[in-house]
C-alpha positions in Angstrom: 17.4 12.1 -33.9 14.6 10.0 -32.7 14.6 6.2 -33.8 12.3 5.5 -36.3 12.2 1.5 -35.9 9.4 2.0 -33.7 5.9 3.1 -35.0 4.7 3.1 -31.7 6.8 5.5 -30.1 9.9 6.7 -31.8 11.5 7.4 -28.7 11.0 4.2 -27.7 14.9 3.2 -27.9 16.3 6.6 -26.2 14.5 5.7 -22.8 17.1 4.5 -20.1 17.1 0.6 -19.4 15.5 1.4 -15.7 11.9 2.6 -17.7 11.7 -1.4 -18.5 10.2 -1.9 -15.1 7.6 0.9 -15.4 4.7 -1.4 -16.3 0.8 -0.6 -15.9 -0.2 -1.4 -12.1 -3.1 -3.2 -11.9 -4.9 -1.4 -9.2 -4.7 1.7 -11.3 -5.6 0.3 -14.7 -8.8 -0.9 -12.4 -9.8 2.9 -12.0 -11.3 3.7 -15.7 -14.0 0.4 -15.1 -14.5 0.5 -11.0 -14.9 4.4 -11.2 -18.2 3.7 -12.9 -21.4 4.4 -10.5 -23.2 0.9 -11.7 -19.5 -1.3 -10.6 -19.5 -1.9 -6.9 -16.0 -1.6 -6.2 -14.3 -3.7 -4.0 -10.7 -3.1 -5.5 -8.9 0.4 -4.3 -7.8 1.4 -1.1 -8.9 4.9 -1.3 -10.6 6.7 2.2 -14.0 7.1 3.3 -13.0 10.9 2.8 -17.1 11.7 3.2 -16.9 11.0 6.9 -14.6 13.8 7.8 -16.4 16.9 8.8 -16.0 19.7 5.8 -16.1 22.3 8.0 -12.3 20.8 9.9 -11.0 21.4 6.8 -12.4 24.8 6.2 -11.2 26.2 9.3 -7.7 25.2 8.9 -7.7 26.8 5.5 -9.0 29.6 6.9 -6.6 29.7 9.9 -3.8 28.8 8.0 -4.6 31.8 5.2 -5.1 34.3 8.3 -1.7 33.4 10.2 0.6 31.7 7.7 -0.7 32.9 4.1 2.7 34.5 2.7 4.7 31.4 3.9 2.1 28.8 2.9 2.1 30.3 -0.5 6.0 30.1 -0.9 8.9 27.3 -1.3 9.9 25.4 1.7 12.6 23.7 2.9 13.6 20.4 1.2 13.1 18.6 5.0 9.5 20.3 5.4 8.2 23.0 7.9 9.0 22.4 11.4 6.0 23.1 12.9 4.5 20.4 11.5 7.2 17.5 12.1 6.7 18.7 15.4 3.3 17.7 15.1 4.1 14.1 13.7 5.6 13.3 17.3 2.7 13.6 18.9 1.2 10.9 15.8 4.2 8.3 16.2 4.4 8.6 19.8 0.7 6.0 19.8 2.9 3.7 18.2 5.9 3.8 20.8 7.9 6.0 18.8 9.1 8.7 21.5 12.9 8.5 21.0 12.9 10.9 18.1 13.4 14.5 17.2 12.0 16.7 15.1 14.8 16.8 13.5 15.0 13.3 12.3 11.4 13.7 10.6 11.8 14.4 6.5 8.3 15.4 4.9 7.4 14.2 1.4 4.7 14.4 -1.2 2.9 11.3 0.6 4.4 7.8 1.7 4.5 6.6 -1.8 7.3 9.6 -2.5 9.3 8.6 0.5 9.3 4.9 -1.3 10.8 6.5 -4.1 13.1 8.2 -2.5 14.9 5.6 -0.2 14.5 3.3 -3.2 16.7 5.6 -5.1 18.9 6.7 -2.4 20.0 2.9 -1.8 19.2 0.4 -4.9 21.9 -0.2 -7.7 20.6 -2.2 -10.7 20.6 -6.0 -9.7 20.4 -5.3 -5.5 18.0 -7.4 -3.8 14.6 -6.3 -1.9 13.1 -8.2 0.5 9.4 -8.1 0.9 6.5 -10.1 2.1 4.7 -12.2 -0.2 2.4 -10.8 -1.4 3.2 -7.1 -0.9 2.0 -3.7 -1.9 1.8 -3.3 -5.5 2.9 0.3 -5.7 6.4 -0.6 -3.6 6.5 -3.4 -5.8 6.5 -1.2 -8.9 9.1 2.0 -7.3 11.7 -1.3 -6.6 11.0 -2.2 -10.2 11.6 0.9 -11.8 15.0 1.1 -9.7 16.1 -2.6 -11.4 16.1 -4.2 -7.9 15.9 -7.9 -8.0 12.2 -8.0 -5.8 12.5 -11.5 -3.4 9.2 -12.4 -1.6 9.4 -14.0 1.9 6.5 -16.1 3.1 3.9 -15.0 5.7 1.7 -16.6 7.8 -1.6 -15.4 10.3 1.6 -14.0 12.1 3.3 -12.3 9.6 6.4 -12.6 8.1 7.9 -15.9 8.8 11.3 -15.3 10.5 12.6 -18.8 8.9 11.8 -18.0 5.5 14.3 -14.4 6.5 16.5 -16.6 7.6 17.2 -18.9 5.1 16.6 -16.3 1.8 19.4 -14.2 3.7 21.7 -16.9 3.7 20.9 -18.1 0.3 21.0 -15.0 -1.5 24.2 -13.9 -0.1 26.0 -17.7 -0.7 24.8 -16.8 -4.7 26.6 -13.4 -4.4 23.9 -11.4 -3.9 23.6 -7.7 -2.6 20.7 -7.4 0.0 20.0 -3.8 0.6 16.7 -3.7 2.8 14.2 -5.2 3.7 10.3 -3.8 3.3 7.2 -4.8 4.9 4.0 -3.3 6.4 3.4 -4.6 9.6 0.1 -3.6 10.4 -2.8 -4.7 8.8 -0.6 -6.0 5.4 -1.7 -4.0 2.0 -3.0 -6.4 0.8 -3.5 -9.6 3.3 -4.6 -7.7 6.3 -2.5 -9.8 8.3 -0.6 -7.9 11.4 2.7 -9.3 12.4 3.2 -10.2 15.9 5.2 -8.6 18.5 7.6 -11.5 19.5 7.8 -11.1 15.3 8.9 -7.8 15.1 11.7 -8.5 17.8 12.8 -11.9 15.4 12.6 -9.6 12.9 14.3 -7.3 13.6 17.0 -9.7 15.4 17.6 -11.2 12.6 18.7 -8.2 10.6 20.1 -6.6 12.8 22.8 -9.5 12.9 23.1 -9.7 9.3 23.3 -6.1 8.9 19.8 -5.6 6.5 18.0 -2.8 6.6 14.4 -2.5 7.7 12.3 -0.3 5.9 8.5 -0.3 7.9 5.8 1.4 6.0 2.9 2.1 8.3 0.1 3.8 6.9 -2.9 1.8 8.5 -1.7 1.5 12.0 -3.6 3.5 14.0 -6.8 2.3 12.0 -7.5 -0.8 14.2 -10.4 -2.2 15.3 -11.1 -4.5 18.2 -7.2 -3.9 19.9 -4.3 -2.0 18.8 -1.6 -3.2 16.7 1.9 -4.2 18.8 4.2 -0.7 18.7 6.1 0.0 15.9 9.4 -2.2 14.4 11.1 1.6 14.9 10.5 1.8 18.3 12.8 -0.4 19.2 15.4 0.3 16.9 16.6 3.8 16.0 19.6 2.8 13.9 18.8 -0.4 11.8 15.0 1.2 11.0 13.4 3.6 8.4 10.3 4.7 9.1 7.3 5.7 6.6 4.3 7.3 7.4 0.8 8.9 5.9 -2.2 11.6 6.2 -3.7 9.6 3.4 -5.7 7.2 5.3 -6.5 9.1 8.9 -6.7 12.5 7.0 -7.1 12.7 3.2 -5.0 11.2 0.7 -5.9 14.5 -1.4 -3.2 16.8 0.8 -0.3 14.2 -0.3 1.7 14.8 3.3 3.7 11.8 4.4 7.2 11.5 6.4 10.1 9.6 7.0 11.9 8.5 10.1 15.3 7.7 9.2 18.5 7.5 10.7 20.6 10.6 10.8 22.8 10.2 7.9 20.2 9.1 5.8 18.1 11.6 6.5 20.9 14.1 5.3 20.6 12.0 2.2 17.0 12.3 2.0 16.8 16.0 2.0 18.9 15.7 -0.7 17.1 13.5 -2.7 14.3 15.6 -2.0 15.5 19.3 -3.1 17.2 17.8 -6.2 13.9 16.3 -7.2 11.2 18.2 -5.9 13.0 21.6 -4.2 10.0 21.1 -1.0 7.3 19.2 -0.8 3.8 21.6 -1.0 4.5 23.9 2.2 0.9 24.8 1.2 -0.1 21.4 2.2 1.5 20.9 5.2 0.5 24.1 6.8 -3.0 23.4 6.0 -2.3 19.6 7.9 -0.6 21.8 10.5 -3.4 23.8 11.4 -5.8 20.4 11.1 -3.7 18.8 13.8 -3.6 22.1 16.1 -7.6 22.5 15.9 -9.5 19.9 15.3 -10.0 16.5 17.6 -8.0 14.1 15.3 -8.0 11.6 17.7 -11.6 11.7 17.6 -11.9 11.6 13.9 -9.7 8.6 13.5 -12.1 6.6 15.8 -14.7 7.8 13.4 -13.0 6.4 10.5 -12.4 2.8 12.8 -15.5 2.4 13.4 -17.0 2.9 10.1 -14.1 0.2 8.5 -14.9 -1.9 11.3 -18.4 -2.0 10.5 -17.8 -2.5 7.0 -15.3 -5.3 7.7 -18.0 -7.6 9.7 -20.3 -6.4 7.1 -17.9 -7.8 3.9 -16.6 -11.3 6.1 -20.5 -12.0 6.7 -21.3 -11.6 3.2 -18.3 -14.1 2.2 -19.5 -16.7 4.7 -22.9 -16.3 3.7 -22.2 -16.3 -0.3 -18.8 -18.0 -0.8 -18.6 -20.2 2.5 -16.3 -22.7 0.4 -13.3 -20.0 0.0 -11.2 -18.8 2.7 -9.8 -15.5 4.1 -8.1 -13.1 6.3 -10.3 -11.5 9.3 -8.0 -8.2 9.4 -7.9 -6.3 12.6 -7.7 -3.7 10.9 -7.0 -1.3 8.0 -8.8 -1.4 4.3 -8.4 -5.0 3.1 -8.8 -9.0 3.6 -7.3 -11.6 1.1 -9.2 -14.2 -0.2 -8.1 -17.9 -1.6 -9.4 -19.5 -4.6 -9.7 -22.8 -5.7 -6.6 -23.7 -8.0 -8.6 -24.3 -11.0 -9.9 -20.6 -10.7 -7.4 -17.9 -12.0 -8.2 -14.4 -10.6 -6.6 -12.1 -13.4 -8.5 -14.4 -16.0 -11.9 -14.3 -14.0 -11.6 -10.2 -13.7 -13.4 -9.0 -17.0 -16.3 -11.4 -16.6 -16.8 -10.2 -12.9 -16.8 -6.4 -14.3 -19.1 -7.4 -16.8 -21.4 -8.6 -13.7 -20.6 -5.1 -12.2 -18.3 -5.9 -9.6 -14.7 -5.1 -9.2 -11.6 -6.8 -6.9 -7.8 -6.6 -7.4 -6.1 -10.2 -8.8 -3.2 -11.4 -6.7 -1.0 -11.3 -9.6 -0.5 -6.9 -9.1 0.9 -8.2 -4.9 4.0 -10.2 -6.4 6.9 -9.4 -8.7 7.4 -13.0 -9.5 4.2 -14.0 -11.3 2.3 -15.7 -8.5 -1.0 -14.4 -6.9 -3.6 -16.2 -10.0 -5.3 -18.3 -6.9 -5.7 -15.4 -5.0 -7.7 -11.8 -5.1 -7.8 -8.4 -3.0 -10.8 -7.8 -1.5 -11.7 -3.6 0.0 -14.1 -2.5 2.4 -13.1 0.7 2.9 -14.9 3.1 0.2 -18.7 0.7 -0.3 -21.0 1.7 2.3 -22.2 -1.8 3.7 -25.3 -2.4 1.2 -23.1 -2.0 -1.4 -20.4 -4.4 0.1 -23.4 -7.1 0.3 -23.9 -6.2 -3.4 -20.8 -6.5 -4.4 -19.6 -10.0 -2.6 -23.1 -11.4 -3.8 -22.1 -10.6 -7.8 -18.9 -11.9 -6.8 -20.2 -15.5 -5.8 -22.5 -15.3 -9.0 -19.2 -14.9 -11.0 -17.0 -17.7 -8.5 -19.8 -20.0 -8.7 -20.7 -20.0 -12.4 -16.9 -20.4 -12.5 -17.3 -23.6 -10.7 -19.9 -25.2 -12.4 -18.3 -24.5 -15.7 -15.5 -26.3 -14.0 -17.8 -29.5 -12.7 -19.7 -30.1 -16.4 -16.4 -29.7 -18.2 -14.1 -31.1 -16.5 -11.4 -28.2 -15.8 -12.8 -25.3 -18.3 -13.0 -22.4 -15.6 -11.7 -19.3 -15.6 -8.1 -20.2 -17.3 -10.1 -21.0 -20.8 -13.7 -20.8 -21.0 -13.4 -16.7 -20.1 -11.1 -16.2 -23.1 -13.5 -14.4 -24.9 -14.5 -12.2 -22.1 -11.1 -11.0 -21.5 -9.9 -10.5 -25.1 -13.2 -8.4 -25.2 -12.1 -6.3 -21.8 -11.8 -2.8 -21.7 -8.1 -1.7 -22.7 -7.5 -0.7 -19.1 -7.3 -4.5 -17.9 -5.7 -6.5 -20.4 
């Protein structure tokens, strides 16, 4: 029988203690306001899908109907097809990843899956995840829902700070603590769009190699650079200590939800399993159609398309802060969707977000990149989807909203955004409170 005790939902207490750390993300609770046409959005991460040619798409449809029809329309293997993992070496390869096998490639539904599924495959209730602080909000909520105890290591313009490893390894495990991986994004940081360092990835990966943690390296904006490529991957010079996630979302579509794992052997047995008890195959429909993308079209080409179009809207977005909001400071990314701007402490960026929609412009508070309340002093800002007029629009409403902030601040002596916006925010649309 359903519990009654709770008018809300009467199934409230039959739900298993791990749905306590499903909570609302705040990126997507932005969608329902940032989705309108009059918001300039500078909050998601989603593609400039417009600049890839329709017709690329088309003619792998139409190639993969013609030669592969009956098996793209069919279930697959829980590891994926192996015509396309074979076409993933050729991907990781640009990042110094040539010690690996088609064999050791598992394909999942998107990066975000392969999250889930070495999250599952490894954390117990109470185990500890290392990540970089801030980090990406939807790891952040798969460690969560898994009951991991989430433990932020501090960054700098270098990345990760090797120290701060250091010294949180040592802590954590004097306090009795299980560490079970580590997880970072090396290039171009969801959300700083910092880049770690090569001598950084060898500390790095040093250091937990020694103390026996595992690295987990997501990398779904490295080959998205701009003025110089990012320093090879953290796998490439470790087959055994490394899993290795990867994407079509941001140099193809994120619509065709094809990702992959590099993993250790062993693993990967256990992420096939994970994968066929929980999904059977990921869409073999979807990764032929990505198969025959790869075979016929110039993807190379097409992903200097999509760099130079970021770029450009990069220098477009950090000239508009200097311009508008020279007082604040931020990341100059090298590449990827994102830079991460600081606020004055007496602004608070979660508070500040309902007036700024009401001005019809959208970011992402700092609060969604840490599991340990931080992040009010800070604020996501994308470049990716505005085309560079609306970008200017965008940061310009922005310093309104920052400014007005201020000056509330200077007549009233520390009434900014933590008070005097009350009203706007209890007056938000349900999707952001």
């Amino acid at each position: 029988m359903p519990s009654q005790g709770h008018t809300f939902d009467p199934w409230y207490s039959s739900y298993a203690t791990r749905t306590l750390g499903l909570t609302v993300s705040e990126v997507r609770a932005l969608f329902a306001v940032a989705s309108r046409p009059e918001v300039v959005s500078l909050a998601g991460g989603s593609p400039f899908v417009e600049a890839l040619p329709e017709d690329l798409i088309r003619q792998a449809f139409e190639r993969m109907m013609r030669d592969h029809g009956p098996e793209a329309l069919q279930y697959g293997g829980g590891q994926g097809i192996p015509q396309l993992r074979e076409k993933i070496l050729e991907l990781v390869a640009i990042e110094g990843i040539t010690d690996v096998s088609p064999d050791d490639i598992v394909t999942t539904t998107g990066s975000q899956h392969a999250l889930d599924l070495v999250t599952k495959l490894f954390i117990n209730p109470g185990d500890v995840v290392l990540a970089e602080s801030p980090s990406y909000v939807g790891a952040l909520g798969t460690f969560k829902s898994y009951e991991a105890d989430i433990v932020h290591l501090e960054m700098d313009d270098e990345g990760l700070d090797p120290r701060a490893l250091e010294q949180s390894i040592r802590e954590l495990r004097a306090a009795g603590k299980t560490i079970k991986f580590l997880y970072t994004i090396p290039n171009f940081n969801n959300p700083t769009g910092v880049t770690m360092s090569a001598e950084r990835r060898r500390e790095i990966l040093e250091i937990c190699v020694r103390e026996r943690v595992l690295v987990l390296e997501d990398n779904p904006y490295g080959l998205l650079y701009f003025d110089k490529p990012a320093p090879d991957a953290i796998r490439s010079m470790d087959a055994d200590n490394v899993i290795y996630l990867g994407s079509f979302s941001k140099i193809l579509s994120p619509g065709v939800r094809v990702g992959f794992v590099i993993a250790p052997h062993a693993v990967r047995e256990k992420l096939i399993l994970a994968v066929e008890s929980s999904i059977l195959s990921p869409s073999t429909f979807n990764q032929w159609l990505v198969t025959e993308y790869l075979n016929q079209a110039d993807w190379r080409a097409q992903i200097d398309t999509y760099r130079g179009i970021y770029a450009e809207r990069r220098d477009t977005m950090l000239a508009a802060l200097s311009e508008h909001l020279p007082q604040l400071s931020w990341t100059v990314p090298n590449g990827g969707f994102f830079t991460w701007v600081s606020l004055p402490e007496s602004l608070d960026s979660k508070q500040m977000l309902p007036r700024a929609t009401k001005e019809l412009v959208a970011y992402t508070p700092g609060t969604g990149f840490y599991a340990d309340g931080r992040g009010h002093q800070e604020l996501r800002l994308s470049f990716c989807l505005p085309t560079p007029d609306r970008i200017k629009l965008g940061v310009r409403r922005l310093a309104n909203v920052i400014n007005d902030e201020m000056e509330l601040i200077e007549t009233f002596g520390g009434m900014g955004s933590r008070t005097s916006d009350r009203k706007h925010y209890e007056q938000a649309p349900a999707d952001l409170a």
